[in-house]
Backbone atoms as SQL, in Angstrom:
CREATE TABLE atoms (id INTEGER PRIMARY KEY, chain TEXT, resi INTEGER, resn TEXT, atom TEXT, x REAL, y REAL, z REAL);
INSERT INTO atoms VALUES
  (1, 'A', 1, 'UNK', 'N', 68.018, 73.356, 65.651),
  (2, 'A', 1, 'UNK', 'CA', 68.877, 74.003, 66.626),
  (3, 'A', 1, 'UNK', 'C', 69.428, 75.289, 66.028),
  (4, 'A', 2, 'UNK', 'N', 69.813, 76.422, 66.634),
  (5, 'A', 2, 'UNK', 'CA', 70.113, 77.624, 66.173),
  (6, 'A', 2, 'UNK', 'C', 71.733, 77.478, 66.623),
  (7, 'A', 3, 'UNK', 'N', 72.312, 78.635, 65.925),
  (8, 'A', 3, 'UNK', 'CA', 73.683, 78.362, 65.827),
  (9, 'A', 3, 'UNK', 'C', 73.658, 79.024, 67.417),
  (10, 'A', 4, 'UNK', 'N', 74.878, 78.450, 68.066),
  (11, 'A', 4, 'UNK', 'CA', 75.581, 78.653, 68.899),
  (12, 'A', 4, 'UNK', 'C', 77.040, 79.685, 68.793),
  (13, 'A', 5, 'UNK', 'N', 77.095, 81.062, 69.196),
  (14, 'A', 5, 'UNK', 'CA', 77.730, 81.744, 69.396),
  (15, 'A', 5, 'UNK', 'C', 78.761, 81.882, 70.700),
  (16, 'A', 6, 'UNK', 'N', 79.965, 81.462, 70.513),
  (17, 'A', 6, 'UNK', 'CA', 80.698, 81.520, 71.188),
  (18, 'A', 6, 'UNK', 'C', 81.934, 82.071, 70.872),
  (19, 'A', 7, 'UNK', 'N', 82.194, 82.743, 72.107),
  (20, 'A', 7, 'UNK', 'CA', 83.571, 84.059, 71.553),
  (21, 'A', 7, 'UNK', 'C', 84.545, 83.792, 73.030),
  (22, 'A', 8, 'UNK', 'N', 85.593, 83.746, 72.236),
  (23, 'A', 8, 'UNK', 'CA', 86.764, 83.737, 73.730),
  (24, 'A', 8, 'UNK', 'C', 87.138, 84.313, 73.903),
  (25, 'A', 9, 'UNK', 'N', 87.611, 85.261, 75.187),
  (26, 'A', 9, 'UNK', 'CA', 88.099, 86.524, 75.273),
  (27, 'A', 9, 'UNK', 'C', 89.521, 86.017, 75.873),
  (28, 'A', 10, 'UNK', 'N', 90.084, 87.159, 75.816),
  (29, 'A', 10, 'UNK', 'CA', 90.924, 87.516, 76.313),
  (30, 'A', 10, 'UNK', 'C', 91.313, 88.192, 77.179),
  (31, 'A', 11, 'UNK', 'N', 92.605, 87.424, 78.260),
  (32, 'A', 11, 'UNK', 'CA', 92.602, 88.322, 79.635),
  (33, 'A', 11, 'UNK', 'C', 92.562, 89.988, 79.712),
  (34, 'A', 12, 'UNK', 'N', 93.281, 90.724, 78.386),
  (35, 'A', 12, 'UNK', 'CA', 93.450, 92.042, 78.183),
  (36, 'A', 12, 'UNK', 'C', 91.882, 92.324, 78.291),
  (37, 'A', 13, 'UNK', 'N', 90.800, 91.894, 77.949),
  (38, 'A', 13, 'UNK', 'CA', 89.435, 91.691, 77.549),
  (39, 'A', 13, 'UNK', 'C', 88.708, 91.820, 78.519),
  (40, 'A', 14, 'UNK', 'N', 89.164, 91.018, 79.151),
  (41, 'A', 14, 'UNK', 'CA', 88.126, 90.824, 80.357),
  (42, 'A', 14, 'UNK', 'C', 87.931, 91.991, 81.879),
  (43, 'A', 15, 'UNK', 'N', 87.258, 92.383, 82.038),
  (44, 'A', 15, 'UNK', 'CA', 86.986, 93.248, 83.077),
  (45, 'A', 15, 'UNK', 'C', 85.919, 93.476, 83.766),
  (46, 'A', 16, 'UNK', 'N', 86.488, 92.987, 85.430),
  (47, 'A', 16, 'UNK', 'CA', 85.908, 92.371, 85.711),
  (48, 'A', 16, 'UNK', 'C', 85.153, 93.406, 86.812),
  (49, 'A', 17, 'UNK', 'N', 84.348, 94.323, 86.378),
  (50, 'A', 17, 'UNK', 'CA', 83.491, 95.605, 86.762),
  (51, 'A', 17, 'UNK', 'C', 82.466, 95.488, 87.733),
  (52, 'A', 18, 'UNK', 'N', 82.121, 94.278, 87.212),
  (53, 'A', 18, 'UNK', 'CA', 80.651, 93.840, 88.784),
  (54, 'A', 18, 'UNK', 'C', 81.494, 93.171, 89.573),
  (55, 'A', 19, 'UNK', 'N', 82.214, 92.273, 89.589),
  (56, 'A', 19, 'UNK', 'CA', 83.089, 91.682, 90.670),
  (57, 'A', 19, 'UNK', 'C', 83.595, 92.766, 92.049),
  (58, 'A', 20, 'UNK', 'N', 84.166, 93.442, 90.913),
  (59, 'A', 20, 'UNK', 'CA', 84.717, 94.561, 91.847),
  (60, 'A', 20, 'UNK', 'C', 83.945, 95.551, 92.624),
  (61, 'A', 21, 'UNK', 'N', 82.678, 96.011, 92.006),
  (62, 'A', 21, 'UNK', 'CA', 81.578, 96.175, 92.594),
  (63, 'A', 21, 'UNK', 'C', 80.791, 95.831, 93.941),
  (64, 'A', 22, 'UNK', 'N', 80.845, 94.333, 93.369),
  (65, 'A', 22, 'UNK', 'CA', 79.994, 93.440, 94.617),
  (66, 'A', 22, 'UNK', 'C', 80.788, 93.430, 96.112),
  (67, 'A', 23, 'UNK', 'N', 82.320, 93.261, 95.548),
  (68, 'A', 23, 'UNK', 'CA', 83.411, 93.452, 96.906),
  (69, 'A', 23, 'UNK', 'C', 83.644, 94.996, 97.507),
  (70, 'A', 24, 'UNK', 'N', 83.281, 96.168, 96.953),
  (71, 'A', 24, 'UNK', 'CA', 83.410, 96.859, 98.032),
  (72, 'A', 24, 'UNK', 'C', 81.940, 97.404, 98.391),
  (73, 'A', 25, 'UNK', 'N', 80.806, 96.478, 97.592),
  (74, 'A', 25, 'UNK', 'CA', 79.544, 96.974, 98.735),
  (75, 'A', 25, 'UNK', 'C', 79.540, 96.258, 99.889),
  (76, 'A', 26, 'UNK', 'N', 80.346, 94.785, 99.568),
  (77, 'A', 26, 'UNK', 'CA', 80.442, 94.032, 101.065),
  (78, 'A', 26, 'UNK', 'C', 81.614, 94.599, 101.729),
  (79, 'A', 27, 'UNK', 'N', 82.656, 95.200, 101.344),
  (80, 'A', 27, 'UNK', 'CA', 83.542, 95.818, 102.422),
  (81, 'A', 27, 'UNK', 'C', 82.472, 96.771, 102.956),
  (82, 'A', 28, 'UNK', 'N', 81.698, 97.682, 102.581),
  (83, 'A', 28, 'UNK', 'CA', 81.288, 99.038, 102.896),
  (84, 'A', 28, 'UNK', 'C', 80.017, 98.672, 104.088),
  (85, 'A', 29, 'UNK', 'N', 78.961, 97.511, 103.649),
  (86, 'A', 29, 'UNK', 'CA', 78.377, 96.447, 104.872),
  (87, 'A', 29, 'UNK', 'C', 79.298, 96.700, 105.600),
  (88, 'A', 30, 'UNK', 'N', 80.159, 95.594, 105.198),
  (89, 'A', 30, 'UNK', 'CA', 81.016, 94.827, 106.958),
  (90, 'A', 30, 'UNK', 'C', 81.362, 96.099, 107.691),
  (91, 'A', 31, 'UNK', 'N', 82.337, 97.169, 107.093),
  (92, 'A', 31, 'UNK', 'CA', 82.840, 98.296, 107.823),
  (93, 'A', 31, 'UNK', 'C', 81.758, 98.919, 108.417),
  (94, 'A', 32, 'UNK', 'N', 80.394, 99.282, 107.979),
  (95, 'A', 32, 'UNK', 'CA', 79.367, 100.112, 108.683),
  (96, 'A', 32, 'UNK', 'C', 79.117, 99.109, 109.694),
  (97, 'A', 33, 'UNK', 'N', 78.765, 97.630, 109.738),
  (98, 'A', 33, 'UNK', 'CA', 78.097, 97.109, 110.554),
  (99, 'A', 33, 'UNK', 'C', 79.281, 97.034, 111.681),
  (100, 'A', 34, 'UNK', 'N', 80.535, 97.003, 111.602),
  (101, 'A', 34, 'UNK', 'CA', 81.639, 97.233, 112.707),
  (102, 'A', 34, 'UNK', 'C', 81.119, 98.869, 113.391),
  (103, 'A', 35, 'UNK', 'N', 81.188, 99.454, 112.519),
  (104, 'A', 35, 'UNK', 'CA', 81.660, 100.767, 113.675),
  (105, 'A', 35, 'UNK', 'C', 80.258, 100.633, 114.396),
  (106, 'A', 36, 'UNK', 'N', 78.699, 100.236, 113.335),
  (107, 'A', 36, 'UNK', 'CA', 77.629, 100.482, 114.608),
  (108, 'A', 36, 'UNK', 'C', 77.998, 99.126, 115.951),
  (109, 'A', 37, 'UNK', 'N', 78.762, 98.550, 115.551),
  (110, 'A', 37, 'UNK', 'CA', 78.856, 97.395, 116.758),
  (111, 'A', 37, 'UNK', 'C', 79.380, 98.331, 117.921),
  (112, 'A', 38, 'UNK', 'N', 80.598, 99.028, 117.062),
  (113, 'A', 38, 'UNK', 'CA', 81.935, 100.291, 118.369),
  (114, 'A', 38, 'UNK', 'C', 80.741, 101.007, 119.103),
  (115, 'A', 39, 'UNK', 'N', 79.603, 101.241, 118.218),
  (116, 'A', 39, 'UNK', 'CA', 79.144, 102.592, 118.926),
  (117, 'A', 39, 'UNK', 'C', 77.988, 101.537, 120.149),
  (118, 'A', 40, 'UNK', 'N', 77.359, 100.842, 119.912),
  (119, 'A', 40, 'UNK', 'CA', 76.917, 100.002, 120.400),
  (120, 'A', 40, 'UNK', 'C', 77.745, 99.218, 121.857),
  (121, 'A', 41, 'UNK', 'N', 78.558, 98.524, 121.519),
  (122, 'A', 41, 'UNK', 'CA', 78.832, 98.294, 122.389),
  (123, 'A', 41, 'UNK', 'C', 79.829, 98.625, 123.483),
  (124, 'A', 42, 'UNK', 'N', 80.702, 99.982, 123.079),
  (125, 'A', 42, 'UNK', 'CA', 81.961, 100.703, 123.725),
  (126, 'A', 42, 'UNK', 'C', 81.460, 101.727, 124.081),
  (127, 'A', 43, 'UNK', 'N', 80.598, 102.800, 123.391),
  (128, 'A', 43, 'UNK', 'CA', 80.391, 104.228, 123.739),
  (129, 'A', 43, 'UNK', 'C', 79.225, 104.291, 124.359),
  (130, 'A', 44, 'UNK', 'N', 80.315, 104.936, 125.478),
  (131, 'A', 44, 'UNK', 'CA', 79.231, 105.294, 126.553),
  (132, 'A', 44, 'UNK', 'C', 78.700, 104.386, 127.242),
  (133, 'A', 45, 'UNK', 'N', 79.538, 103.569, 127.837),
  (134, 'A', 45, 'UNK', 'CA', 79.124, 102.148, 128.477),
  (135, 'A', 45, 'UNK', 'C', 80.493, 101.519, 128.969),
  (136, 'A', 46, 'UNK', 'N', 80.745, 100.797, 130.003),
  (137, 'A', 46, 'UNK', 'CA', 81.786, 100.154, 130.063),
  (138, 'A', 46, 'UNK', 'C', 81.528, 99.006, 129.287),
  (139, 'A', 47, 'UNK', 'N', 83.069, 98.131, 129.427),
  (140, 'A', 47, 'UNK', 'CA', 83.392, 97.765, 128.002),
  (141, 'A', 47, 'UNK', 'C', 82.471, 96.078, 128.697),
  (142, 'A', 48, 'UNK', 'N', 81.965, 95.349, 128.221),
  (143, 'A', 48, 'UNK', 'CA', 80.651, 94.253, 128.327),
  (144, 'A', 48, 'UNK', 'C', 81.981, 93.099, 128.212),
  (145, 'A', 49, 'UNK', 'N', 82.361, 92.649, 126.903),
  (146, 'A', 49, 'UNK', 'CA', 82.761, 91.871, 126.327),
  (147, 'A', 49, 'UNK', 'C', 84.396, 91.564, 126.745),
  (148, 'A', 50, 'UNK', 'N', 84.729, 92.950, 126.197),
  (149, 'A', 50, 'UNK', 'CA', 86.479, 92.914, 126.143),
  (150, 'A', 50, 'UNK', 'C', 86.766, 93.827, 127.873),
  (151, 'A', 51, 'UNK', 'N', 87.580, 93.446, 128.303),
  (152, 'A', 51, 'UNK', 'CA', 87.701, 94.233, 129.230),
  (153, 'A', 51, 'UNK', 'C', 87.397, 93.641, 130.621),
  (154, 'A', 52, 'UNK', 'N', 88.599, 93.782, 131.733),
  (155, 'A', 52, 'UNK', 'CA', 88.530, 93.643, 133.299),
  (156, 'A', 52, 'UNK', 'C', 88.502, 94.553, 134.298),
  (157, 'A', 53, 'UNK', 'N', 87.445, 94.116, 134.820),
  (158, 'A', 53, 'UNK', 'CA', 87.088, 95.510, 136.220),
  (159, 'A', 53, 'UNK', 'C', 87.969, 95.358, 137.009),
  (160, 'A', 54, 'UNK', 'N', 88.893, 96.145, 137.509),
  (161, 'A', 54, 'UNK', 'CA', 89.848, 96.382, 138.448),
  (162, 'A', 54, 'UNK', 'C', 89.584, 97.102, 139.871);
């Protein structure tokens, strides 16, 4: 068996760079896939979903 290397960090240590990463490519998804929904389903169209014909 080969030695096993293990190191404990510390919270000052730790940073957490891809985490933070991964969360605003999924904010930056979700927000694009909202506004193409706005443009999709509000502009230039009456409203389908939300909304009463009077």
């Amino acid at each position: 068996m080969g030695t096993d290397v293990e190191r404990e960090i510390g919270h000052d240590e730790y940073d957490p760079k891809g985490t933070l990463a991964l969360i605003a490519i999924y904010f930056l998804l979700i927000a694009g896939l909202w506004i193409f929904t706005y443009f999709v389903e509000f502009l230039g169209n009456e409203m389908t979903v939300v909304g009463v014909v009077l």
